[in-house]
C-alpha positions in Angstrom: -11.5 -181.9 -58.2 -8.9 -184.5 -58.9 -9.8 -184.3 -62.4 -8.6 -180.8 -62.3 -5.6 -181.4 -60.2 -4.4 -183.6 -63.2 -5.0 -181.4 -65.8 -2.8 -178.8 -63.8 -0.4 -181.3 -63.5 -0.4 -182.5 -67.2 -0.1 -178.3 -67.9 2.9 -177.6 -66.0 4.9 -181.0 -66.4 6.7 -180.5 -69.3 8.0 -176.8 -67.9 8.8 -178.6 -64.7 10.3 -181.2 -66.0 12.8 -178.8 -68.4 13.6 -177.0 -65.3 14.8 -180.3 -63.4 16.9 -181.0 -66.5 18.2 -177.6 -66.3 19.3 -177.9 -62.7 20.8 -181.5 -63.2 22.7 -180.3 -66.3 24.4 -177.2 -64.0 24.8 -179.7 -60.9 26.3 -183.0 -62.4 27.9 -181.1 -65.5 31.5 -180.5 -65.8 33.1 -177.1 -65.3 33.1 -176.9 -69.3 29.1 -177.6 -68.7 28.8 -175.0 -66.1 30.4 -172.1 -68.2 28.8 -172.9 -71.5 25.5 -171.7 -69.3 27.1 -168.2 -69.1 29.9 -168.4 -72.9 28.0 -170.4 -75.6 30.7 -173.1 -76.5 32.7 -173.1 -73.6 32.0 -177.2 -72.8 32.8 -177.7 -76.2 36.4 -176.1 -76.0 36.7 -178.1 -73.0 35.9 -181.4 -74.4 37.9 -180.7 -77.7 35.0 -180.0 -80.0 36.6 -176.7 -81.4 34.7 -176.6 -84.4 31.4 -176.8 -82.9 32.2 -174.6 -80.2 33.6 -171.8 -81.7 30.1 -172.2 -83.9 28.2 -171.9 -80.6 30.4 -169.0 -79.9 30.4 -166.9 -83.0 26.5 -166.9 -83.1 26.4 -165.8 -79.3 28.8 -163.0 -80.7 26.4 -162.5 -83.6 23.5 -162.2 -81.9 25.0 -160.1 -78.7 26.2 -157.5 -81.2 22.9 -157.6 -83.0 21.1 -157.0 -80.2 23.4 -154.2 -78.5 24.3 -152.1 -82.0 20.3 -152.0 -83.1 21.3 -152.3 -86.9 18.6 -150.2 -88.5 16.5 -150.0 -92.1 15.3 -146.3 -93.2 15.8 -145.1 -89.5 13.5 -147.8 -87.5 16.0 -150.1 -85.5 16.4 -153.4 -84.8 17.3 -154.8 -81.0 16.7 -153.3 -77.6 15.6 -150.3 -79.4 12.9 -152.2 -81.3 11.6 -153.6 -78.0 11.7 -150.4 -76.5 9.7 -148.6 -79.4 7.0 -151.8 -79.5 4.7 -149.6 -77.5 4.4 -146.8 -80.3 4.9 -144.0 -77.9 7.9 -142.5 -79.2 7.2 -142.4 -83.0 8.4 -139.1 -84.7 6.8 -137.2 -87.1 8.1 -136.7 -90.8 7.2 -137.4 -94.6 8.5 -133.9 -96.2 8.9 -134.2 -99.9 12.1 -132.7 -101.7 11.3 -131.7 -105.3 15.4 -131.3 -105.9 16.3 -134.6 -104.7 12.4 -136.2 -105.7 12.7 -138.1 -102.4 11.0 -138.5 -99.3 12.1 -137.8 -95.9 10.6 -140.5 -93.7 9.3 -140.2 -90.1 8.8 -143.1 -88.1 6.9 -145.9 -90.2 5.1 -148.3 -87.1 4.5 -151.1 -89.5 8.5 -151.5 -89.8 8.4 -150.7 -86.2 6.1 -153.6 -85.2 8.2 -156.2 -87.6 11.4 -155.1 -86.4 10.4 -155.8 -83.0 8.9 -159.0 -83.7 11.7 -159.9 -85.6 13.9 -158.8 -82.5 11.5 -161.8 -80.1 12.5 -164.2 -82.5 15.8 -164.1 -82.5 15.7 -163.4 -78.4 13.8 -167.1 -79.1 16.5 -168.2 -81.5 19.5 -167.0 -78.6 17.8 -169.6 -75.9 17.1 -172.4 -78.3 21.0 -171.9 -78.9 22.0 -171.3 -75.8 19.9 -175.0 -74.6 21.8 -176.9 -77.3 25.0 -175.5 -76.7 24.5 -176.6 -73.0 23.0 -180.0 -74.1 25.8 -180.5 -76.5 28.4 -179.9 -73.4 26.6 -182.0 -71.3 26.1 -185.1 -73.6 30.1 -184.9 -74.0 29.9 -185.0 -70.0 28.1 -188.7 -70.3 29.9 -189.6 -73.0 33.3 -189.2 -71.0 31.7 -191.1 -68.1 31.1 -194.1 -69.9 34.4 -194.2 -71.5 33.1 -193.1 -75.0 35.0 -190.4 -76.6 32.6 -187.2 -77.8 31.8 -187.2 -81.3 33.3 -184.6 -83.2 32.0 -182.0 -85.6 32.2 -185.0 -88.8 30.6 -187.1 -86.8 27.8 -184.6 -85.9 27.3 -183.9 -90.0 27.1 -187.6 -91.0 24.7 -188.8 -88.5 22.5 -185.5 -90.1 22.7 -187.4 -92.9 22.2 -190.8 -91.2 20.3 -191.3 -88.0 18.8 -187.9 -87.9 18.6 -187.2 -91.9 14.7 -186.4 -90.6 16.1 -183.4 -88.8 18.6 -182.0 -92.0 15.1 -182.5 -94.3 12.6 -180.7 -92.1 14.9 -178.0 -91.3 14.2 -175.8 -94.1 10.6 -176.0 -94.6 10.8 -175.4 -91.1 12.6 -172.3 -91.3 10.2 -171.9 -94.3 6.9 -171.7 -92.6 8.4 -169.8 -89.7 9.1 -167.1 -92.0 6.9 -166.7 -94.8 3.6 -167.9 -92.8 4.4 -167.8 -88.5 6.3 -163.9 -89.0 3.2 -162.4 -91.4 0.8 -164.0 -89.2 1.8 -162.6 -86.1 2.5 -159.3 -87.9 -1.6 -159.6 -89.2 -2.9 -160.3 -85.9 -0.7 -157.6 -84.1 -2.7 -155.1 -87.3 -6.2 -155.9 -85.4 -5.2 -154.2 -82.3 -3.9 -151.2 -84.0 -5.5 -147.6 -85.7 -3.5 -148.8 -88.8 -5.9 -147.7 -92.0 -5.9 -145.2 -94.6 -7.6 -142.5 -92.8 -4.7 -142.0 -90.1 -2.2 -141.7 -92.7 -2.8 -138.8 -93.8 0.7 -136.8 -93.9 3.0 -137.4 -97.0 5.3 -140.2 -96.5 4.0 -140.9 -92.7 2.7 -144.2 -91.6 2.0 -143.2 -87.7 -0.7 -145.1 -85.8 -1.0 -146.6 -82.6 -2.5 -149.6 -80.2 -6.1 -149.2 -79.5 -6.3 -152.6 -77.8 -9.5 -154.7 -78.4 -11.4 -151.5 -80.4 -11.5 -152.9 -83.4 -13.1 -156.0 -82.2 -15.4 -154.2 -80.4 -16.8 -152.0 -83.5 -17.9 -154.8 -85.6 -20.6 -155.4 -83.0 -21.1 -151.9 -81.6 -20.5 -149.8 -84.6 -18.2 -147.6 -83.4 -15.5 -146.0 -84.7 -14.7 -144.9 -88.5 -16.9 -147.1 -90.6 -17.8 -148.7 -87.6 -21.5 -148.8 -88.2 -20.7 -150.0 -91.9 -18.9 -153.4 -90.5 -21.7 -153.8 -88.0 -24.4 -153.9 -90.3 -22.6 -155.8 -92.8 -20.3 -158.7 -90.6 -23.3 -161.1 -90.1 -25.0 -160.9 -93.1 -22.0 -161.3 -95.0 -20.7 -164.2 -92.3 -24.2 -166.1 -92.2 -24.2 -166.2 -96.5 -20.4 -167.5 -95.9 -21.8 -170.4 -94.0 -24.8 -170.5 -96.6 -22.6 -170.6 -99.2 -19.8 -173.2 -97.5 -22.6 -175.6 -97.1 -24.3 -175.7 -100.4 -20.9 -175.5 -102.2 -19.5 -178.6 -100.1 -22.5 -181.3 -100.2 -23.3 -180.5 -103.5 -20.1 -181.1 -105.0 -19.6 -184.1 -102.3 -22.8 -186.0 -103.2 -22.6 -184.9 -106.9 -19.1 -186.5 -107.1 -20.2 -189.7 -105.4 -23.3 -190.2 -107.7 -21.2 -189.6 -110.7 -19.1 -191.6 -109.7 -21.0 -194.7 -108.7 -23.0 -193.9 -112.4 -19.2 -193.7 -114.1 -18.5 -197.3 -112.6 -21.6 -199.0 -112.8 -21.1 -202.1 -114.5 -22.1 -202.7 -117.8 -22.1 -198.7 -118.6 -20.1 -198.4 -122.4 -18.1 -195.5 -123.0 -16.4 -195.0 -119.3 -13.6 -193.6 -120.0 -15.0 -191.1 -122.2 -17.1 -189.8 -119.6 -14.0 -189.7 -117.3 -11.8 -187.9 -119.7 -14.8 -185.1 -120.1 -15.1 -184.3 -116.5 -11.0 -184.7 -115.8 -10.8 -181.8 -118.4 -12.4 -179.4 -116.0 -9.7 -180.4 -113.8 -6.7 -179.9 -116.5 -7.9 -176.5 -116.9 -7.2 -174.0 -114.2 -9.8 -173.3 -112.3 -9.7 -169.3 -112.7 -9.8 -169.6 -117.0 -12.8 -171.7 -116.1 -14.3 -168.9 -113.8 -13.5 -166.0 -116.2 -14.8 -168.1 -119.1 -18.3 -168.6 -117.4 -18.1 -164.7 -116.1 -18.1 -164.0 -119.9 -20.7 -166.5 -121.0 -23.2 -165.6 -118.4 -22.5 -162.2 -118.7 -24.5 -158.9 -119.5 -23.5 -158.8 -123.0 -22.7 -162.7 -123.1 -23.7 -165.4 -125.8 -26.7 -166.6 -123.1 -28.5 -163.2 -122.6 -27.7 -162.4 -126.5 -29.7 -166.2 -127.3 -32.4 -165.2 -124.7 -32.9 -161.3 -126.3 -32.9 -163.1 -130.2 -35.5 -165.4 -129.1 -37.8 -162.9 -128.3 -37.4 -164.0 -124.4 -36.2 -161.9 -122.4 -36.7 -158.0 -123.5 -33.1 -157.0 -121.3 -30.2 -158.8 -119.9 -30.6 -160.9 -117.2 -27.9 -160.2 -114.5 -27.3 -164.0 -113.4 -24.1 -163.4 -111.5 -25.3 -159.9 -110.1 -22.6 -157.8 -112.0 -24.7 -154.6 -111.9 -26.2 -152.4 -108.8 -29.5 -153.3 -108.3 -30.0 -157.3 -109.7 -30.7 -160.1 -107.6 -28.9 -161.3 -105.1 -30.6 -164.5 -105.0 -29.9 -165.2 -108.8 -26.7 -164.4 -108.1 -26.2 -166.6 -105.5 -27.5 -169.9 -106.6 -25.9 -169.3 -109.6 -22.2 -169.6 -108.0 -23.0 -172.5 -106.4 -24.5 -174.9 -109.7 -21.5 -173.1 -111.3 -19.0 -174.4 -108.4 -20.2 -177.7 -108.9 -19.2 -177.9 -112.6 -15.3 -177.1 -111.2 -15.7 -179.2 -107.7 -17.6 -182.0 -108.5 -14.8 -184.3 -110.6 -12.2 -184.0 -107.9 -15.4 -185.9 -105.4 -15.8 -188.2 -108.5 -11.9 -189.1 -109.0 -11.6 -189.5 -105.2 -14.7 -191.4 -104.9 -14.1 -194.0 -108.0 -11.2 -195.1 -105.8 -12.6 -195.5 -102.7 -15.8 -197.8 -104.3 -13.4 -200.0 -106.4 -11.4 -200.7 -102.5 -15.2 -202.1 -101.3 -15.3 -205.5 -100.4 -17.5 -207.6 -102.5 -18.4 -209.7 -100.0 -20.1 -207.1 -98.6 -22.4 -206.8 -101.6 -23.2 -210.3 -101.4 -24.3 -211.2 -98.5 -26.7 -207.9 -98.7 -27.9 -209.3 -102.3 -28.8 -212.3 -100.3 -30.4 -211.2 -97.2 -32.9 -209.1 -100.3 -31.7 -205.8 -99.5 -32.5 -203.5 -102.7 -30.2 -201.3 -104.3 -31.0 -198.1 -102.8 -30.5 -200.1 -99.3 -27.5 -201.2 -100.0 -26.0 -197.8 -101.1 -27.4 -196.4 -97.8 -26.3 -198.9 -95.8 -22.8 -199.7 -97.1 -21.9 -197.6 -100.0 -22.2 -194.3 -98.4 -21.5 -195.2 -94.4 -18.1 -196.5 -96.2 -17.1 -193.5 -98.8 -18.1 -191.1 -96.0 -16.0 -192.9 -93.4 -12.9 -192.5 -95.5 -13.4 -189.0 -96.9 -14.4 -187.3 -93.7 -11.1 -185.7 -93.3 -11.4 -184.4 -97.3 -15.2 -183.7 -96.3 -14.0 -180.9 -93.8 -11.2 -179.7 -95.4 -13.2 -179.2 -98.5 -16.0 -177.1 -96.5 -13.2 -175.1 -94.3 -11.8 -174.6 -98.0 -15.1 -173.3 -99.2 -15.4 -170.7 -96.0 -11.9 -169.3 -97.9 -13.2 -169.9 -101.4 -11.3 -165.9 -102.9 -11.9 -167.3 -106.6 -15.1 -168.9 -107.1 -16.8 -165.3 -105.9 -14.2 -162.6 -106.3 -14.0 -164.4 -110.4 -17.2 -165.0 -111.2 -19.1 -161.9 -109.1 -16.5 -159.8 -107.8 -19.1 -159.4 -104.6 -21.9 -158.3 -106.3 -24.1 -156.9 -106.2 -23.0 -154.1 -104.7 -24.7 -151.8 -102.0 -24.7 -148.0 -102.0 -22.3 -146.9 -99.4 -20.9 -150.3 -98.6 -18.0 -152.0 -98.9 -19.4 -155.6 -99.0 -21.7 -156.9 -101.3 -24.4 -159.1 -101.6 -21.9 -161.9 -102.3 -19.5 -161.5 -100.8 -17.8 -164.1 -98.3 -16.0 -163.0 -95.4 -12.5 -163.6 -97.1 -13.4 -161.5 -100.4 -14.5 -158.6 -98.4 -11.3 -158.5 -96.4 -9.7 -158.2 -99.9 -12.1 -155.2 -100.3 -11.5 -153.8 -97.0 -7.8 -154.0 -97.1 -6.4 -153.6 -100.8 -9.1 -150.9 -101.9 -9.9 -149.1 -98.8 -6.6 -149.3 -96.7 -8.6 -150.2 -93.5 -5.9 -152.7 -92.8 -6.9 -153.2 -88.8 -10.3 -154.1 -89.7 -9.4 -156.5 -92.4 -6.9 -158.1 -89.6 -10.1 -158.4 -87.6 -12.3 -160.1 -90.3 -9.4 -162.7 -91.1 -9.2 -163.4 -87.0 -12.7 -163.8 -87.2 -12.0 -166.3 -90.7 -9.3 -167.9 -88.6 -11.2 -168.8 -85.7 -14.3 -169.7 -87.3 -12.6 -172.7 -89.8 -10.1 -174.2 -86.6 -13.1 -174.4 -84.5 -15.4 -175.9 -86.8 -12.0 -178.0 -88.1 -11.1 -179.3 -84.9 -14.6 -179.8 -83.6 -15.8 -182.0 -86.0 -13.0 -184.2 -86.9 -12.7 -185.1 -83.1 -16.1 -186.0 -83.2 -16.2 -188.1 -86.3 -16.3 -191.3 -86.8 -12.9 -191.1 -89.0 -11.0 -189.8 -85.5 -13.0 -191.9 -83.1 -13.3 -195.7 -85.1 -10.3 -195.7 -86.9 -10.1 -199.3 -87.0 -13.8 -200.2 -88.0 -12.8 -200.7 -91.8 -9.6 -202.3 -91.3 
């Protein structure tokens, strides 16, 4: 019980707390304080920071008019009214073609409706963060004044930006950055899943009308129901159990492959090491896709390796090794992506792992050579415990990667092989058949569902086992 008492309190602290700063702020601040609350820069003009305040107050202004004159793009609005049409009940109908003009005469389009609104939240956001600092800014001139120190001014503020707080002037724009190329199309993709949004309800020219269906989509790729409802059921776990199959295999084997090679590469006495290095960094010069493509075409139907097999009297028609064609194996086809992975993964384990063995104390070493303990003993015992200990973050991040791995099967299978009256195919990974479901069948909901699904699946298994590692919990055991 107290347990959970504490927990409560650790939840609701920090809004507490900003709510007691708030109230001291309006109580002890000065009257400049007290009406920059209400008219952003007001405690600025009153403490003779004119520059900053009339900043303060121009985006107040900004942002006031933005939100009251619902500035608009091809008829769908931004401000109040983009709140207000959030709910998708007032679309209108439209998407008449003109054959004088060659133009289209849009209708509501939701998808600009749902970004406009979303857009709208952030800058509602955006008004409050102001509106804090402005308030903090006032204030802070408040305690300055008390102490008999004068408030800096605007100079000021801009060289300690590039002093003091340079942190704050560098992580601004990657900030900005991530909030709007990967926060905004995030939300926008998760808001998708709870909509009808997919080529079959568009079906009027120049219309993009759909609406909220809630948790539906979710729903169908257990149940079946729904357009192609049945389809998703009876393909999600296959396709999401040969995703963890295939995340697996791809990650030890290109893990332990590297470390072998590398502890081979490095063994003393061994003539000719950096040749050996130079031949496997070259797979790593090259990008990965010309790899891909170039192994697609060498292992293909009509390739050099089914052409060699045919002359030799072996084989009497081409072997389908990476399941190119309707109807090969899907076995074949799957181990062969995974020996192939480990010809482009394996010497990035191998350059990582070279390091980490040459960092080894010797000592180490010794006093196992010593006590008799063989070879294989001492790699069990201190070798591996070590390398794995400092590669466990890489370890996850490489398997997480491998749950998203688009190239290695989209390049070298495309899916294959493919199923009669289904989307996904016998190799396909989650990630590769939202490409399928989205880009060549329009479903765009039910792809938003499968990458939710992708989403959850790699944080949980990210966060799960890196808190329960070794690397998280003993830290300090190799120091």
């Amino acid at each position: 019980m107290k347990a959970n008492t504490k927990n409560k309190k650790d939840l609701f602290g920090p809004i507490k707390k900003w709510f007691t700063k708030l109230g001291r702020r309006f109580v002890d601040g000065s009257i400049g304080t007290k009406l920059s609350h209400f008219i952003f820069g007001a405690g600025n003009f009153y403490h003779k920071q004119f520059i900053k305040g009339a900043l303060f107050l121009i985006l107040q202004i900004l942002i006031i008019l933005f939100m009251v004159l619902c500035p608009s793009i091809n008829g769908t609005p931004y401000g109040w009214k983009a709140l207000a049409n959030l709910p998708l009940n007032k679309v209108v109908e439209g998407g008449t073609f003109d054959p004088l003009t060659g133009e289209f005469s849009h209708g509501s389009d939701c998808k600009l409706i749902i970004l406009f609104g979303f857009v709208t939240i952030a800058v509602i956001v955006i008004y409050f963060i102001l509106w804090d600092r402005n308030v903090e800014s006032s204030y802070k001139a408040d305690m300055d004044e008390k102490i008999g120190k004068t408030p800096t001014s605007f100079v000021e503020d801009i060289k300690e930006l590039f002093d003091s707080k340079f942190h704050i002037t560098m992580l601004t724009p990657t900030l900005i950055a991530a909030l709007v190329f990967t926060v905004l199309p995030t939300v926008f993709m998760i808001a998708l899943a709870f909509t009808t949004y997919n080529a079959y309800d568009m079906n009027e020219i120049g219309t993009n009308l759909f609406h909220w269906n809630g948790f539906g989509n979710f729903a169908a790729v257990f149940t079946g129901e729904g357009s192609l409802g049945v389809e998703i059921k009876n393909r999600f776990f296959p396709v999401l159990g040969w995703t963890f199959i295939w995340a697996i295999f791809a990650t030890l084997t290109c893990y332990f492959g590297g470390i072998v090679l590398a502890l081979l590469i490095n063994k003393k006495g061994l003539k000719g090491k950096k040749i050996f290095r130079t031949v496997f960094i070259m797979t790593i010069a090259v990008p990965q896709f010309i790899s891909l493509l170039a192994v697609r075409n060498i292992l293909g139907e009509y390739g050099p390796i089914n052409a060699l097999l045919m002359n030799l009297n072996l084989i009497s028609e081409p072997i389908g090794f990476l399941g190119l064609q309707s109807g090969d194996s899907e076995v074949l086809a799957k181990v062969m992506v995974i020996v192939i992975n480990m010809w482009v993964g394996i010497p990035y384990t191998m350059l990582m792992t070279s390091g980490i063995l040459m960092n080894i104390p010797a000592d180490l070493y010794e006093a196992a050579k010593v006590d008799g303990a063989s070879t294989f003993k001492m790699f069990a015992k201190i070798t591996l415990p070590y390398v794995i200990f400092i590669t466990t973050p890489y370890l996850i991040s490489s398997f997480v990667g491998n749950i998203s791995a688009f190239n290695s099967i989209f390049l070298l299978t495309g899916g294959g092989p493919t199923y009669v009256g289904y989307q996904a195919g016998g190799t396909d990974l989650l990630v590769t058949w939202l490409y399928k479901v989205t880009i060549d069948q329009g479903m765009y909901n039910t792809g938003a569902v499968i990458g939710i699904f992708t989403f959850i699946i790699t944080a949980s298994i990210t966060l799960i086992t890196y808190r329960r590692s070794k690397a998280y919990n003993e830290e300090d055991t190799f120091q």
